[in-house]
VMD Tcl script that draws the C-alpha trace (Angstrom):
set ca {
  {5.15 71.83 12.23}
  {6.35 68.48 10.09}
  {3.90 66.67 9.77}
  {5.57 63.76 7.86}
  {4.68 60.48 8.46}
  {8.49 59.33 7.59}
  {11.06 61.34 6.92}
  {14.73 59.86 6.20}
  {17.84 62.46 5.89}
  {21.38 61.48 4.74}
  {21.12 58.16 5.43}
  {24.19 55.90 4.70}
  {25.25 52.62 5.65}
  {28.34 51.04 5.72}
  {29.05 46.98 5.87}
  {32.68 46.93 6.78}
  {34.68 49.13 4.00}
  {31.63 48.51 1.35}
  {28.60 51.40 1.78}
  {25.75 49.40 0.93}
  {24.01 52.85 0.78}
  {24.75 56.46 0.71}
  {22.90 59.30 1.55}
  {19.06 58.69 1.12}
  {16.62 60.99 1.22}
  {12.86 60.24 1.59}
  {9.65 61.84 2.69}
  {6.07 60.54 2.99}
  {3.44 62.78 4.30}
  {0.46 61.62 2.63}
  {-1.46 58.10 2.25}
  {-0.68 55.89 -1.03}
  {1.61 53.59 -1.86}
  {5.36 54.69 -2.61}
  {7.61 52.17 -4.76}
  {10.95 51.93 -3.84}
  {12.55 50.32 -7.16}
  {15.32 48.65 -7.60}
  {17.51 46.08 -8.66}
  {18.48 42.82 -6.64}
  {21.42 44.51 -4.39}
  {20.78 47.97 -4.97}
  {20.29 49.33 -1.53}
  {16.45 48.38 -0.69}
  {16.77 45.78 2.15}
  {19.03 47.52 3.81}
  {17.46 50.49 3.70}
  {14.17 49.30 4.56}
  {16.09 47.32 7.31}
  {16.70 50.70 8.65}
  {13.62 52.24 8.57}
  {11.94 49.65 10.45}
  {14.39 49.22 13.20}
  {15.87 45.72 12.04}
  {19.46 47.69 11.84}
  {20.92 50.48 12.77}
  {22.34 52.88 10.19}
  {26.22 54.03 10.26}
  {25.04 58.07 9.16}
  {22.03 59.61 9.19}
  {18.27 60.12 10.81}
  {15.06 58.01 10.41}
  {11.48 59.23 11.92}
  {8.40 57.99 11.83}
  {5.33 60.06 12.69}
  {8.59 62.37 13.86}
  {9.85 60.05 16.08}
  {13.82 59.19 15.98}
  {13.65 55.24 15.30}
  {17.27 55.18 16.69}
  {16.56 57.43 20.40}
  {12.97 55.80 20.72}
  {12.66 52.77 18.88}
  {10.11 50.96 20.50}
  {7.29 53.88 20.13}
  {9.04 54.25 16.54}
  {8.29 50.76 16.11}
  {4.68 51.14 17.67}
  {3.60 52.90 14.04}
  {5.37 50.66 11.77}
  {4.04 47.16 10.43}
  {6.39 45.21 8.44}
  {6.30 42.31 5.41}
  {10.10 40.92 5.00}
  {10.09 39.06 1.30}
  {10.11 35.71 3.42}
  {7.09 36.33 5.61}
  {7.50 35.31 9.45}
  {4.59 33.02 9.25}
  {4.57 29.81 12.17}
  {3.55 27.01 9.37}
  {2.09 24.87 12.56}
  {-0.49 27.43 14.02}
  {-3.53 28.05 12.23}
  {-4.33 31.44 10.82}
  {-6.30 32.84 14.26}
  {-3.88 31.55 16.14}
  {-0.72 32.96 14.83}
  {-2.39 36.44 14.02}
  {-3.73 36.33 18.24}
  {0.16 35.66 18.61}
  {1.42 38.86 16.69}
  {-1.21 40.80 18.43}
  {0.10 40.30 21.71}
  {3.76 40.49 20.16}
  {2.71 44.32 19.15}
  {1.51 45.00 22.49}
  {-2.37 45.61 21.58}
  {-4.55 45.46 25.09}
  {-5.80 42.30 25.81}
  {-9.38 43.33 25.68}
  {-8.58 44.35 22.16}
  {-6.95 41.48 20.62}
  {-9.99 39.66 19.61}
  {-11.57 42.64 17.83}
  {-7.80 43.37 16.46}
  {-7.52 39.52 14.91}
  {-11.05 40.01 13.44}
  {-10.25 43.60 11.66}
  {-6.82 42.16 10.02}
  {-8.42 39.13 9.05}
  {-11.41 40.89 7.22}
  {-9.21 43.01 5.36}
  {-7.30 41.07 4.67}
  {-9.59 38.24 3.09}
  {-8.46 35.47 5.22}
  {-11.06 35.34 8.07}
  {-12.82 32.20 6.47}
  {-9.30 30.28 7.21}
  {-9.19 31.39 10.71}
  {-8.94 27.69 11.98}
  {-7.14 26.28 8.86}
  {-3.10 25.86 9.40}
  {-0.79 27.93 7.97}
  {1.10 25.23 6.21}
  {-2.40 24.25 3.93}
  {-2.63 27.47 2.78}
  {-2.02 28.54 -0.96}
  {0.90 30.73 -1.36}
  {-1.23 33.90 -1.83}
  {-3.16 33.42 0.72}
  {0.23 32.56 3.12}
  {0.86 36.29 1.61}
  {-2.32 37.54 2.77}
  {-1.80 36.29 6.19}
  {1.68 37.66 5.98}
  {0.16 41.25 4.99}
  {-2.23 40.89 8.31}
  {0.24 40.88 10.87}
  {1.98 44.22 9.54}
  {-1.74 45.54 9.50}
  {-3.01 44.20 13.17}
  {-1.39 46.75 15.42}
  {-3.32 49.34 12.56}
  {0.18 51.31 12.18}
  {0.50 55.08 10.53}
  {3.28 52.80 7.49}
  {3.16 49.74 6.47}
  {6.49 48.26 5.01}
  {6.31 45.37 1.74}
  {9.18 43.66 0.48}
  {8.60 41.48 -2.31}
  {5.28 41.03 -1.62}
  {4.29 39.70 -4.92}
  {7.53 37.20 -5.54}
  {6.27 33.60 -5.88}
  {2.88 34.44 -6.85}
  {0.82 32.95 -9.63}
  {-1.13 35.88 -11.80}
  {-4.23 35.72 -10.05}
  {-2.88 35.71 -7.02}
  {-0.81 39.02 -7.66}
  {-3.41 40.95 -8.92}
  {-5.48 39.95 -5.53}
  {-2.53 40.96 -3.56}
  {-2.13 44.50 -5.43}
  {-5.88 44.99 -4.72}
  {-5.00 44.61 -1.06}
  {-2.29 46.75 -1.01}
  {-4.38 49.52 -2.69}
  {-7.33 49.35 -0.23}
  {-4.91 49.38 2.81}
  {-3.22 52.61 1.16}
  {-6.14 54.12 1.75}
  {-5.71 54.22 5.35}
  {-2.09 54.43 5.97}
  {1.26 54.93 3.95}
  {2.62 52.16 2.28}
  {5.89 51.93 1.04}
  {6.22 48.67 -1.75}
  {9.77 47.53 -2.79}
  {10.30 45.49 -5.74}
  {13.06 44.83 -8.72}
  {10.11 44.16 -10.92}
  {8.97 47.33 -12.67}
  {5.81 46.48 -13.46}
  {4.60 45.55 -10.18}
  {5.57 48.85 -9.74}
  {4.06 50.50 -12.39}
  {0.51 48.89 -11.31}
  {0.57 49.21 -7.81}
  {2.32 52.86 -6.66}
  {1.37 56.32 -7.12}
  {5.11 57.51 -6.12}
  {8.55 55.91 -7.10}
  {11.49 56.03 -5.98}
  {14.82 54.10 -7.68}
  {17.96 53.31 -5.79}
  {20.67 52.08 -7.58}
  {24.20 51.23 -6.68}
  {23.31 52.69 -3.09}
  {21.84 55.99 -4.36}
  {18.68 57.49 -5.05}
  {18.63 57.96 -8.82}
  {14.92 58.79 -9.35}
  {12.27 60.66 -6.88}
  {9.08 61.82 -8.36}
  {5.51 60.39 -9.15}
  {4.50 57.19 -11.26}
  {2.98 59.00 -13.91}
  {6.66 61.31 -14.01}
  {8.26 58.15 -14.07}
  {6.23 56.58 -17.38}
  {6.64 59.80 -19.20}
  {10.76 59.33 -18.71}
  {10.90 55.74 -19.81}
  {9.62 56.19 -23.28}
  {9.65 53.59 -26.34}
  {13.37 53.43 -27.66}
  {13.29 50.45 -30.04}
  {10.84 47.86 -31.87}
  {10.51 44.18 -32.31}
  {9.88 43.82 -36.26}
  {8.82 40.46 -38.01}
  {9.00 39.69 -41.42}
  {8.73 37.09 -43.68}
  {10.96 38.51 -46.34}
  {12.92 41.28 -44.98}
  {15.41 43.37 -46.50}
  {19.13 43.39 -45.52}
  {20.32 44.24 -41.84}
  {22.06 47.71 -43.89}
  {18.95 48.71 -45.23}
  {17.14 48.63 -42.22}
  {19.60 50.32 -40.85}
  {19.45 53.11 -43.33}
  {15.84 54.11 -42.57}
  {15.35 57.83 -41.54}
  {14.96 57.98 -37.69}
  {16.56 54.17 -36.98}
  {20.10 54.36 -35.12}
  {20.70 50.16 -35.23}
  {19.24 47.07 -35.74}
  {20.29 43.66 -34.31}
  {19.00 40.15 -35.17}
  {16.64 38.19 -32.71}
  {16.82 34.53 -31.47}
  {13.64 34.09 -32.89}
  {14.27 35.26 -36.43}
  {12.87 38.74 -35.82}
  {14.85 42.15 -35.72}
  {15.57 44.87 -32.98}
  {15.42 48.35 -34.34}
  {16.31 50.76 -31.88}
  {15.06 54.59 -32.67}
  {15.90 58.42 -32.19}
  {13.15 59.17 -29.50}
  {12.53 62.57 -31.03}
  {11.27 60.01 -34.60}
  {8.10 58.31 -35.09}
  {9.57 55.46 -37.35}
  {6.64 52.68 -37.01}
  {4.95 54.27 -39.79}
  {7.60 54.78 -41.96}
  {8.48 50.83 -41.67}
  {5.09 49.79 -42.21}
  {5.37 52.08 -45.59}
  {8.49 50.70 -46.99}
  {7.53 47.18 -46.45}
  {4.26 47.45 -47.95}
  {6.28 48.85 -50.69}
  {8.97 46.78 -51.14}
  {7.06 43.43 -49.94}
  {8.83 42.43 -46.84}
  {5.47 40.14 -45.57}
  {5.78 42.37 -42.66}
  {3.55 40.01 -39.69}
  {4.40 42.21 -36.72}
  {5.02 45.25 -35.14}
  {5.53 46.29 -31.16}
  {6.80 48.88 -29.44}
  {9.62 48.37 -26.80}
  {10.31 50.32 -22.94}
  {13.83 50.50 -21.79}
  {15.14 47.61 -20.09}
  {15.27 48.40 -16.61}
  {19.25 48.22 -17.09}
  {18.98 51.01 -19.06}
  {16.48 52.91 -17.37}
  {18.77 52.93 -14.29}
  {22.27 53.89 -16.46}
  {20.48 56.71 -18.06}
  {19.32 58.10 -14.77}
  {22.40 57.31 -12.47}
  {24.22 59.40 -15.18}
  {22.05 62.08 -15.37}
  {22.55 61.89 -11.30}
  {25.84 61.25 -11.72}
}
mol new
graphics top color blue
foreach p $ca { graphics top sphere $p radius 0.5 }
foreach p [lrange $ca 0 end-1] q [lrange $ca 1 end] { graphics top cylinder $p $q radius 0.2 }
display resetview
């Protein structure tokens, strides 16, 4: 018996000659949050489009709780809840109201819709605003609303885009605390470009790029791959741009905008040592030190060629 709560199989899109994506694969069958990473045009709205029943896919199968979204959609639809990146909030109606509104939208029994309202706006952090309009509200807290009405109709996946886009820092961390405690009772799948949103909030990833699923494994799989390949060096009397580049383990160096140097590394070589050394030695006035992570540029060549 599959007892996945989504399950997509071959799934490819097409926009008139252009595949916007080909042939994804995905399975959830456990509670968490799954990342779905990727760059701006990449494949992630429109496969997220898909899976909640916005469009309909040129190849391929999508089903929730093992329902086809494409023979049954509205029971399909019954166990999804959905954030777009620009949330469908009504600016005019106050926070009760517009959450009352999405209840009935989503079908929940009218005897239920009060105690439904109440539950979402709990969890959600919001129920102190329940008579303040929409259009007064902070832009977190417009996000928190936003995060309520994909939570009212308490579905088996809940579906972010962007949720964190806009946000001041406070206000994102809030948000990823949210995210986390509703992962505890449902699957969440989170979609960003931003890999350290991420990196903080998922426990699975999964990067499309250029329409194709590059990456599919855990978070902690995922840090392990993207290991330190350069450093950011300053010093206040460094040696030539050759001699840096003859140190044991260093494969270039390139000059900063702000006067500091690039040194990428053989992963296999721990050079930090080695630099700190040598300019104690030689008196460079070395002031700083840092490790570097791939870009995510990088991270996504080096895995759509290993793909590839």
């Amino acid at each position: 018996m599959d007892n996945s709560i989504v399950k997509v199989s071959h799934l490819s899109h097409r926009y008139s000659r252009d595949w916007a994506i080909r042939d994804i694969n995905l399975e959830i069958s456990q509670l968490g949050v799954l990342g779905l990473l990727g760059s701006n045009g990449a494949g992630k709205s429109t496969t997220m489009n898909i899976l909640c029943g916005v469009l309909s896919q040129t190849e391929g199968t999508v089903q929730i709780d093992g329902i086809d979204i494409r023979k049954h959609p509205e029971e399909a639809k019954m166990r999804i809840g959905f954030l777009p990146q620009n949330a469908p909030l009504h600016l005019d109606l106050t926070v009760g109201e517009y959450l009352t509104y999405c209840a009935y939208l989503r079908n929940i029994d009218r005897r239920q819709v009060k105690a439904a309202v109440a539950s979402a706006m709990d969890k959600c952090g919001v129920a102190h605003f329940r008579t303040r309009l929409i259009k007064n509200l902070s832009g977190g807290y417009r996000q928190r609303v936003g995060i309520a009405q994909s939570i009212i109709h308490r579905p088996k996946l809940v579906v972010l885009d962007e949720p964190t886009n806009g946000l001041d820092p406070n206000q994102i961390l809030e948000v990823r605390k949210l995210i986390k405690e509703i992962a505890a009772e449902r699957a969440v799948i989170f979609s960003s470009h931003i890999l350290s949103e991420v990196q903080a909030t998922c426990d699975d990833v999964r990067m499309i790029e250029g329409g194709r699923m590059v990456f599919a494994d855990t978070m902690k799989a995922f840090n392990n791959y993207i290991l330190p390949n350069s450093l950011r060096v300053y010093m206040h009397n460094p040696p030539s741009m050759e001699r840096m580049a003859a140190i044991p383990g260093i494969t270039s160096v390139e000059l900063l905008n702000d006067g500091g140097f690039r040194m990428h590394f053989d992963t296999t070589s721990l050079v930090s040592s080695t630099i700190i050394q040598l300019a104690v030695d030689d008196n460079w006035q070395l002031t700083e030190i840092m490790l570097e992570k791939s870009s995510l540029d990088e991270i996504f060549a080096q895995l759509s060629n290993k793909t590839s």
